[in-house]
Structure formats: structure tokens, C-alpha cells
C-alpha positions as CSV (number, residue, x, y, z in Angstrom):
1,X,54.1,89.4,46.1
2,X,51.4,86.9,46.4
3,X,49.9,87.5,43.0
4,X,52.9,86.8,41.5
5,X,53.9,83.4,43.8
6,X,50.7,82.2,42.5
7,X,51.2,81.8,39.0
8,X,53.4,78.5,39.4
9,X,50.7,77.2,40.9
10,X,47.9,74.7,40.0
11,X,45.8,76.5,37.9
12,X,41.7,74.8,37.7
13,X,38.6,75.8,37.0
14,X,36.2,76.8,40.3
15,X,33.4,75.8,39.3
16,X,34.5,72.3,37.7
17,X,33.1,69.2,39.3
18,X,35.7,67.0,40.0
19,X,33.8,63.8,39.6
20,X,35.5,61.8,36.1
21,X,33.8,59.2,34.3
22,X,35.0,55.6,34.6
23,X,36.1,56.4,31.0
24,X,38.3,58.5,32.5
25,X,39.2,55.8,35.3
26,X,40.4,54.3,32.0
27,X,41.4,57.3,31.2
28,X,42.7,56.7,27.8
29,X,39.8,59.0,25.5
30,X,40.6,61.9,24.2
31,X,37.6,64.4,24.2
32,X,35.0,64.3,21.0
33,X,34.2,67.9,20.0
34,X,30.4,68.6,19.9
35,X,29.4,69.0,16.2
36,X,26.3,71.1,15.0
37,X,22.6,70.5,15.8
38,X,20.1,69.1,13.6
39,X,16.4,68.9,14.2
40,X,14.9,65.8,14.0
41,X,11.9,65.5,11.9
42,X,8.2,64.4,13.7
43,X,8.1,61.3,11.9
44,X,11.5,60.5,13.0
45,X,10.7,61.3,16.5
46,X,8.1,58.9,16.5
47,X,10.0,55.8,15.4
48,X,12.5,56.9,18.1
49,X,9.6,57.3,20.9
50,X,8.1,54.2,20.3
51,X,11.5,52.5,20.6
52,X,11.7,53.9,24.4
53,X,11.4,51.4,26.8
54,X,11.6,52.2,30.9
55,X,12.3,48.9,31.9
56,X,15.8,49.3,30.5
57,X,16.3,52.1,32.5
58,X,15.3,49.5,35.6
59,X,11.9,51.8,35.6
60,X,8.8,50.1,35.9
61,X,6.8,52.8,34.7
62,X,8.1,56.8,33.2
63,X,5.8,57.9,36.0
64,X,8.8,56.9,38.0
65,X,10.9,59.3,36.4
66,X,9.2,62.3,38.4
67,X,11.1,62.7,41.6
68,X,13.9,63.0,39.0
69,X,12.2,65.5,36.7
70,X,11.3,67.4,40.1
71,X,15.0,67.7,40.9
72,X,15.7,69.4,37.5
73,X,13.3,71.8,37.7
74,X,14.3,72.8,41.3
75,X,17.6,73.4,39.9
76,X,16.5,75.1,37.1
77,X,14.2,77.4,39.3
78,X,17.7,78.7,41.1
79,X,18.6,80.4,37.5
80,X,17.5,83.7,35.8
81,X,14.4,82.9,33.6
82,X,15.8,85.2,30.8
83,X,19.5,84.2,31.4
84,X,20.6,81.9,27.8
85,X,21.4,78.4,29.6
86,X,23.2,77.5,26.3
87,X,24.3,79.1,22.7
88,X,25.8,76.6,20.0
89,X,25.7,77.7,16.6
90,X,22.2,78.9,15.7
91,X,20.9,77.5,18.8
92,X,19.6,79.2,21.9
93,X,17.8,78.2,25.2
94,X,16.7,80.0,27.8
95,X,16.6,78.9,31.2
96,X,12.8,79.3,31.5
97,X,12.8,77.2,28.2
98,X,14.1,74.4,29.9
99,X,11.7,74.4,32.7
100,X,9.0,74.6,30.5
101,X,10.2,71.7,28.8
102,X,10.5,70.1,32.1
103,X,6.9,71.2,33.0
104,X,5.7,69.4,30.1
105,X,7.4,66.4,30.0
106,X,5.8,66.1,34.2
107,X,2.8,67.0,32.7
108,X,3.1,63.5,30.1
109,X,4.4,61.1,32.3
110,X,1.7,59.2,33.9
111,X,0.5,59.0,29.7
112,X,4.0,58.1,28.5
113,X,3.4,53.9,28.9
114,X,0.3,54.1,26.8
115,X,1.2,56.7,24.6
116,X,4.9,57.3,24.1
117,X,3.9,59.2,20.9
118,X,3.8,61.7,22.8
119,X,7.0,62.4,23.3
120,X,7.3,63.2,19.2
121,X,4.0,65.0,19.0
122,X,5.0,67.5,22.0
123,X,8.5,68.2,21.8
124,X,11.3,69.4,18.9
125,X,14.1,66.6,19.1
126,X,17.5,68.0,19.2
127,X,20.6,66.1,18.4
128,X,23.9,66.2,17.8
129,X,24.7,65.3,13.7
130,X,27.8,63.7,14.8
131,X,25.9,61.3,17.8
132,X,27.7,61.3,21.5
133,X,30.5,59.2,22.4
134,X,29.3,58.0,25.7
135,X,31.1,56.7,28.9
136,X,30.1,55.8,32.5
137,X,30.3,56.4,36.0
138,X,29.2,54.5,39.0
139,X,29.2,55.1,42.7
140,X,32.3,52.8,44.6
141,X,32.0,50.5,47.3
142,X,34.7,50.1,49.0
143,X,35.4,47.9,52.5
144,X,36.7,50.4,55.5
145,X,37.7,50.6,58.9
146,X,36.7,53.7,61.4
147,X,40.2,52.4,62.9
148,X,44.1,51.4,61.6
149,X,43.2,47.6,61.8
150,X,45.2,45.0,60.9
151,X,44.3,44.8,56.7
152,X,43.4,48.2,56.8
153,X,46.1,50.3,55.8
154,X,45.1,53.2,53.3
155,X,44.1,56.4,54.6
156,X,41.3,58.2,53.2
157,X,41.8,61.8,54.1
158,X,39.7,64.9,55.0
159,X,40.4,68.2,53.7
160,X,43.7,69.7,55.3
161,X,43.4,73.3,57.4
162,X,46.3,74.1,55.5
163,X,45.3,73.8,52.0
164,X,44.5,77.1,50.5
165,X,42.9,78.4,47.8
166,X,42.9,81.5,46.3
167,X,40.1,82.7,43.5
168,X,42.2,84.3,41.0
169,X,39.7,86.5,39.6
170,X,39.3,88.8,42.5
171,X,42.9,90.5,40.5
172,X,41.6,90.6,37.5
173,X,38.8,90.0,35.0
174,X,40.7,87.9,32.4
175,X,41.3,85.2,35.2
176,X,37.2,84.5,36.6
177,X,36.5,81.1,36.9
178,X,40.6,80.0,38.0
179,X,41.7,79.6,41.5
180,X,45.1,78.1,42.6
181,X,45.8,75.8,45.5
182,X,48.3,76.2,47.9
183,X,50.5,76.0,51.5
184,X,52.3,78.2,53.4
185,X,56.0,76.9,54.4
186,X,58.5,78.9,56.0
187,X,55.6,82.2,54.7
188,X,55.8,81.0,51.5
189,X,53.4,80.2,49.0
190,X,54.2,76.8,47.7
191,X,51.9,74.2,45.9
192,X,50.1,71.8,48.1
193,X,51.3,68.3,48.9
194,X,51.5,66.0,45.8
195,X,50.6,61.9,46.1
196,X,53.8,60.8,46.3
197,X,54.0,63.4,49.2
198,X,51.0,62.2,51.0
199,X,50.8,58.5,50.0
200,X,54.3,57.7,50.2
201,X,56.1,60.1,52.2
202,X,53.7,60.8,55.0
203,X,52.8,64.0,54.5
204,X,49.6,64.0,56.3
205,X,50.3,61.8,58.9
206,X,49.5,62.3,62.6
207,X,47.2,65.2,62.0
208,X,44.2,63.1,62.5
209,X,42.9,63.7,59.3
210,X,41.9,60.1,58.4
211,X,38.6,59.7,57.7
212,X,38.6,56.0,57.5
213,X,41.4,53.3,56.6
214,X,40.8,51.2,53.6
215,X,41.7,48.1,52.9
216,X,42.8,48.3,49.1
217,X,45.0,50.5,47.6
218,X,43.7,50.6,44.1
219,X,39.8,51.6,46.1
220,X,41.4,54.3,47.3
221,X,42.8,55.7,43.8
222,X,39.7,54.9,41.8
223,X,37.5,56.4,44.9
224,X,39.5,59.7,44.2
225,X,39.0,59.5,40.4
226,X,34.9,58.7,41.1
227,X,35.3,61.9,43.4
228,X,32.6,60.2,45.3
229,X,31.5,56.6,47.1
230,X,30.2,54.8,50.0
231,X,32.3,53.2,52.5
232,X,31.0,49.5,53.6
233,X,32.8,49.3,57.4
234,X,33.9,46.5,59.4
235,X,30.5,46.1,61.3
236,X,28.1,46.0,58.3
237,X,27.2,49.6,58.5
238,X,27.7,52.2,55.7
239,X,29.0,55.8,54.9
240,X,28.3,57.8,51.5
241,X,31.6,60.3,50.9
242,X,31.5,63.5,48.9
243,X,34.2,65.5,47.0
244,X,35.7,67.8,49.6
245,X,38.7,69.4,47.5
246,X,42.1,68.2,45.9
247,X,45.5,69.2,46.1
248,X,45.2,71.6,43.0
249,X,47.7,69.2,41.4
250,X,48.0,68.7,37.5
251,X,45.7,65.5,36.4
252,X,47.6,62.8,34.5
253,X,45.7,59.8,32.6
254,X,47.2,56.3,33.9
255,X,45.4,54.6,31.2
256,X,46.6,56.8,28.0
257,X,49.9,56.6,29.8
258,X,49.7,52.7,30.1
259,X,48.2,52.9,26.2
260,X,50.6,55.2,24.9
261,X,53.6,52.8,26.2
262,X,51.7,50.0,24.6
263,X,51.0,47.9,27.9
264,X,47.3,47.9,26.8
265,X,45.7,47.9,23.6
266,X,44.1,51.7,23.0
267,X,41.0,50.1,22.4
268,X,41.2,48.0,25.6
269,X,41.4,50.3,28.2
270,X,38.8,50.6,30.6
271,X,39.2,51.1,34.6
272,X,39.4,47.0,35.0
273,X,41.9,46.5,32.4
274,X,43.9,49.1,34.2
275,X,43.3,47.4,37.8
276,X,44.4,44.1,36.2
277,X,47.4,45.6,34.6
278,X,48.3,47.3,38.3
279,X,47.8,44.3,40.3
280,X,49.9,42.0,37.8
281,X,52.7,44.5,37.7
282,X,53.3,45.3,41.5
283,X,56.6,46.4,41.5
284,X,55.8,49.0,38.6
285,X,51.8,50.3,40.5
286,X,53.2,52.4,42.7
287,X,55.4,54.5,40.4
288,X,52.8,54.6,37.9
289,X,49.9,55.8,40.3
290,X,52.3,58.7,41.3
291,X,52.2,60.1,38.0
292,X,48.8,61.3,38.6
293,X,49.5,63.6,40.8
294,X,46.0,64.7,42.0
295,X,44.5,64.0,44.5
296,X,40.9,64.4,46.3
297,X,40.0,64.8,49.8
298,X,36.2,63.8,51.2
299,X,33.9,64.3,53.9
300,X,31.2,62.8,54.7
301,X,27.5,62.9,53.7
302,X,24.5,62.9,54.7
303,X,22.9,62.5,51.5
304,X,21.3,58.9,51.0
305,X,22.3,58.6,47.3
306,X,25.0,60.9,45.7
307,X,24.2,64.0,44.4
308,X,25.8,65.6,40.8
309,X,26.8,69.1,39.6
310,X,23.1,70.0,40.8
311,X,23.9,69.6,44.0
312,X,20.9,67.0,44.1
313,X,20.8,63.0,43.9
314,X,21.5,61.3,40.4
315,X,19.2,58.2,39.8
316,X,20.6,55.3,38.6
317,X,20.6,55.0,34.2
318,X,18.5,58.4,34.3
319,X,20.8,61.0,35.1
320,X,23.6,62.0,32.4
321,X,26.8,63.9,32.9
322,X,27.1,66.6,30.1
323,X,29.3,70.0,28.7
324,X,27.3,71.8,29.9
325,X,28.0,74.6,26.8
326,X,26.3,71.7,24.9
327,X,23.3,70.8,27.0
328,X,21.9,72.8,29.8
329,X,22.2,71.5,33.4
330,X,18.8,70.2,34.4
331,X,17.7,69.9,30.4
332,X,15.1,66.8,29.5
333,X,16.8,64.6,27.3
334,X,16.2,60.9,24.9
335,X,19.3,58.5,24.9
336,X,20.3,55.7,23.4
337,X,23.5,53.6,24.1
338,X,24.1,49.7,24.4
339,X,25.3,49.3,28.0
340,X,27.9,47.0,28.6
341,X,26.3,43.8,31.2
342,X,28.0,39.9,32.0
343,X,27.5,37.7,29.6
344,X,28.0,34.9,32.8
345,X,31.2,33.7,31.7
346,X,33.1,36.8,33.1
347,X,33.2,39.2,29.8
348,X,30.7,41.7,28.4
349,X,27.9,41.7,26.1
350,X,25.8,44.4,25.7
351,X,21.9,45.6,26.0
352,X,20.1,48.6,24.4
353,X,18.9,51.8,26.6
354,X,16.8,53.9,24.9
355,X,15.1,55.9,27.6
356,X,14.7,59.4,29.2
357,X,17.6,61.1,30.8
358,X,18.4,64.1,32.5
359,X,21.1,66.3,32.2
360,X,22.2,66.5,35.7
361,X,25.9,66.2,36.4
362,X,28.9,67.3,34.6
363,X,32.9,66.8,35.0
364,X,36.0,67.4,34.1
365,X,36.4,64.8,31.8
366,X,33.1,65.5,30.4
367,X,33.7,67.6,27.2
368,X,31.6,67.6,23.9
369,X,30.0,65.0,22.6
370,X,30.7,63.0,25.1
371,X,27.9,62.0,27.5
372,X,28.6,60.0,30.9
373,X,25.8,57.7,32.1
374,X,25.4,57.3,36.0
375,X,25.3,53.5,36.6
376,X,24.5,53.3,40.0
377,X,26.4,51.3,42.8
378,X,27.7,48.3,43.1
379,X,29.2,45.6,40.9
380,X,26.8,45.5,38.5
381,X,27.2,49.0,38.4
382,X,30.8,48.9,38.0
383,X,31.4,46.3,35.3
384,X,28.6,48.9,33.5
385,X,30.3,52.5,33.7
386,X,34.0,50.7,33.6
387,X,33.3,49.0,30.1
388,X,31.1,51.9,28.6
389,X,32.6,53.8,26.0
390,X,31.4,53.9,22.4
391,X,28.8,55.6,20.3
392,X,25.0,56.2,20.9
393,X,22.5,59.3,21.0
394,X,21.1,61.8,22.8
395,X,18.4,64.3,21.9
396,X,17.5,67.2,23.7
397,X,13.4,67.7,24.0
398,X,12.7,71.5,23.4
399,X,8.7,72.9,23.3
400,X,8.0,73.1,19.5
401,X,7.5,77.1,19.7
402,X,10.9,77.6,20.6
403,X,12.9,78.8,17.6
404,X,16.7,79.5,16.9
405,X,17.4,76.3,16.2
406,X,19.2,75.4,12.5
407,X,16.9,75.1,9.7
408,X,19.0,74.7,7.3
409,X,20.4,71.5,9.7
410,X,19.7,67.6,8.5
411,X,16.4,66.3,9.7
412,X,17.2,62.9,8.9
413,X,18.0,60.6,12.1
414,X,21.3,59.7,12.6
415,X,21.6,55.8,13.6
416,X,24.5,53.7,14.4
């Protein structure tokens, strides 16, 4: 009986991270499809290396990079040495061939200021022909009451007892990696509560769920697309909150909805364009917020910074969020991308990165060539990862005497 209740149910991957970039909080991209390798050539490599530059990445030196670099090798060290941590096209990498990338790029990095050089002279550049499309995320601040207070309103929920989930795969092979979410009502299966249920109907109320009370609306919805954030309370003190679970619901894209209806320009939609549109258009918010129908339950953390797909912190403009059939979790990697920064009268201009990332998160939204840069907190964070989305490059640093990579591939950089 059960196995067949299930299958009008929400249907999502297990293992997906449920963490979306703020590209996604403008939610208007569709997903670039990852194109084929190429190998960079050494000379190349150079005029790329020497272009690297740490204080972009607010680093004072690449020798700050290693806590960072640690963290991807402990993940890495969790894996099957021999396992294949990613196949596209003619390329192949083993897990222990990301670690021993990882190894050497430790081994370089109190050398790195003096002799970025290095970086061409010890590694094989891999890159995407076709570039990335990148976006970015950021870690919320939002103000919060412990307490129902007058101006604090907006309840930010634990997980329910009552939401189930079932792993689909224990019935059968073809269905590994799905898992439903669910209630019981009356002993019936029946999909959870959607966010017109909880926000506007009560669903969850009196159950003492609340986690805190917030005192903005729209904080609470982009909180829930972040999947993470850090709650700044009444008294001055502050609380980091992780992804506990959603309601299994289907996702729906505000922004493409508010683009496809022609309410904002396709090329203007980022998460504050979508915040301005909502707060200018009151009486139409609240119906349009329902239409996502997703929605995420916290807890909270102990963890002083927020950690990614890893299950380890991200450091600010170092770690990336990847597919991770494209890049391996944990994998050393160059970028470059022009990040979005106040120009002081209240609009963007731009700065280049070109640094040293790490592949270390990955989500749902994150599919491709398209790479999501972890901003940090804060405003400055957020006017960053809300306005990113456009072209750069990434390269993935592989030991030269690992083969299987494309020969037959362009060696010639791609630039923007």
C-alpha cells in the first residue's frame, strides 16, 4: 500500500544540499551545461598564475589558504582512494588524485607570494572550453527574537516529529538516491504541509516548534532559499542556523516567474530586485511567495562559520559551490570572476578575483558550468552573491603525471 501512496509524493534527491545560490534567490537562470575540457598549455598557465592575487580574495598571504586546504583533504580522506571522484568525457580523477593535488598545492603555499609560477610549473590546468557562468551565495543576517515580541512576528521553525521521509531505494534499485516526504492523516500517507499551509493557515502553530520569531517576512523566505544563516537577537547576541529538512514540496523560481510575466527585465533579476519588486507590490507578495511551495526547517548550530556539502566551514571568496559530476568535492581549483561591489552611490561596479578556490559546497541549483562563490556574511556579502551572475573561469589543478585528460582538446586560454 505504502509503496504505491508514495508516488504522488515529492520526489528529491537524498543526497542534494539544499543550500541555492543567491542566483537562485533571483532565481531567474536556467542551468549552463558543462562543455568539454581543454588543457591549458604551461605558458598559458603562467600568465594566468602571475595574474593571481590573494588580496582579492581578502587574504593577506596564500599561506592563509591552509586551514582551508586542510578541510579538503580531510574530506577527501573519508573517500576510497581508487574510487573515480569524476568522469567527463576523456577525463578521469581519482580520489587519491585529488588529495595529492591537495598535498601539493600545501606543500607550495608558504612559496606561492614569491613565486606564483609555481602554480603553472607544478600542476596541469583544467578548464572548461565554454568558461563557467558563475553566481553567489552569502550567509543571512537576520534580526530575531527568542520570544513573540511585539515586531517580531515570523516564525522560523524546527523540523516537525511528523514529517517523514521515506528512502525510496530500499524497493528498488532504479529509485537509489530519491526519497519522498510525507504525514500521516487519518493513516494516510499524504504530502507534508505546503507554505501557504504553514505560513498562512497555521499549520504548525502551538506545537512549540518556533525556533525564533523574526522580524521580516522577506528574511524569513530568503533565509529558507540560503538554507542557512545567523540570527542577530534582541540582546546583541547571535545564533548560526543549519538546514534541518523541508517539506519535500516542489521548488518554484519567484524570479523567472516575476521575469517570465515581464515585472522585471530577465537580465535584471537578482535577489534585491526581487525584494524591491515584493515590498513595492504588497498586496501581490504574499500570493507570489506561495507559489514556491518549499519550504526549509533549521536547527541550530554550533558551528562558528557555516559549513557546505563537506560538512566542514566555507571561507569567505575561497570556497566554491560546484556539480559535483564536473569538479570533485574537495578538488583545488583557479578562478576568475569580477565580483559585483558599491560603487558608493547605491549601484554596483565590479572588481577582478583571480585567486585559489576550493571546491567545497554544492546545491541544487548548482548544475554545470555554473559555479557559486561563497561571499561571506553580511551586507557587503550580500550586495556580492545577490548581483553575481555572469561569466568567468575556473581551472581545476591536476599533478602533471595524471593522464586521461583530452589531448586532442584546445590548449589555448579561453578569456572573456
Amino acid at each position: 500500500m505504502l509503496a504505491f501512496a508514495v508516488l504522488g509524493l515529492s520526489v528529491l534527491g537524498a543526497g542534494c544540499a539544499e543550500r541555492r545560490s543567491s542566483l537562485e534567490t533571483a532565481e531567474a537562470a536556467q542551468a549552463p551545461s558543462a562543455a568539454f575540457y581543454t588543457v591549458e598549455t604551461p605558458s598559458a598557465a603562467t600568465v594566468e598564475a602571475a595574474a593571481l592575487d590573494p588580496a582579492g580574495q581578502k587574504l593577506r598571504s596564500w599561506n592563509e589558504l591552509a586551514p582551508a586546504v586542510a578541510a579538503s583533504r580531510a574530506y577527501v580522506a573519508t573517500r576510497d582512494a581508487g574510487e573515480v571522484a569524476v568522469a567527463r568525457g576523456d577525463l578521469t580523477v581519482t580520489w587519491a588524485e585529488v588529495d595529492a593535488s591537495l598535498a601539493r598545492l600545501q606543500e607550495l603555499l608558504p612559496r606561492l607570494d614569491a613565486e606564483p609560477e609555481l602554480l603553472a610549473r607544478s600542476f596541469r590546468w583544467v578548464g572548461l572550453s565554454d568558461g563557467a557562468e558563475f553566481s553567489g551565495y552569502y550567509e543571512p543576517v537576520v534580526k530575531a527574537s527568542r520570544k513573540r515580541v511585539p515586531g517580531y512576528a515570523y516564525p522560523l521553525y524546527r523540523l516537525p516529529p511528523d514529517l517523514k521521509r521515506l528512502d525510496l531505494g530500499e524497493f528498488h534499485p532504479e529509485l537509489i538516491g530519491q526519497r519522498v516526504v510525507y504525514r500521516l492523516a487519518r493513516g494516510s500517507v499524504v504530502p507534508y504541509y505546503s507554505r501557504a499551509d504553514i505560513d498562512e493557515k497555521g499549520a504548525l502553530v502551538g506545537r512549540g516548534l518556533e525556533l525564533a520569531w523574526l522580524a521580516d517576512p522577506l528574511d524569513r523566505y530568503f533565509l529558507h532559499v540560503q538554507g542557512s544563516g545567523r540570527l542577530h537577537f534582541t540582546d546583541g547576541s547571535e545564533q548560526p542556523v543549519a538546514y534541518a529538512g523541508t517539506n519535500g514540496r516542489s521548488y518554484v523560481s519567484i524570479g523567472r516567474h516575476l521575469a517570465d510575466l515581464g515585472l522585471i527585465p530577465p537580465g535584471e533579476v537578482t535577489m534585491h530586485a526581487i525584494r524591491d519588486w515584493l515590498l513595492a507590490h504588497p498586496d501581490e507578495a504574499q500570493a507570489t511567495l506561495r507559489l514556491n511551495e518549499r519550504y526549509v526547517f533549521f536547527r541550530e548550530s554550533d558551528a562558528p562559520e557555516p559549513a557546505g556539502s563537506m560538512g566542514r566551514a566555507l571561507t569567505p571568496l575561497v570556497s566554491l559551490a560546484v556539480d559535483r559530476s564536473v569538479f570533485p568535492l574537495g578538488a583545488p581549483l583557479v578562478f576568475a570572476v569580477d565580483l559585483p561591489v558599491p560603487d558608493g552611490g547605491g549601484k554596483a561596479a565590479t572588481r577582478p578575483v583571480r585567486g585559489i578556490g576550493l571546491a567545497q559546497d554544492a546545491g541544487g541549483a548548482i548544475v554545470g558550468r555554473r559555479v557559486d562563490l561563497f561571499c561571506g556574511s553580511g551586507d557587503e556579502a550580500a550586495f556580492a552573491a545577490g548581483r553575481l551572475n555572469g561569466p568567468g573561469q575556473v581551472w581545476m589543478l591536476l599533478l602533471p603525471e595524471q593522464a586521461g585528460a583530452d589531448k586532442g582538446a584546445s590548449a589555448s586560454v579561453q578569456r572573456r
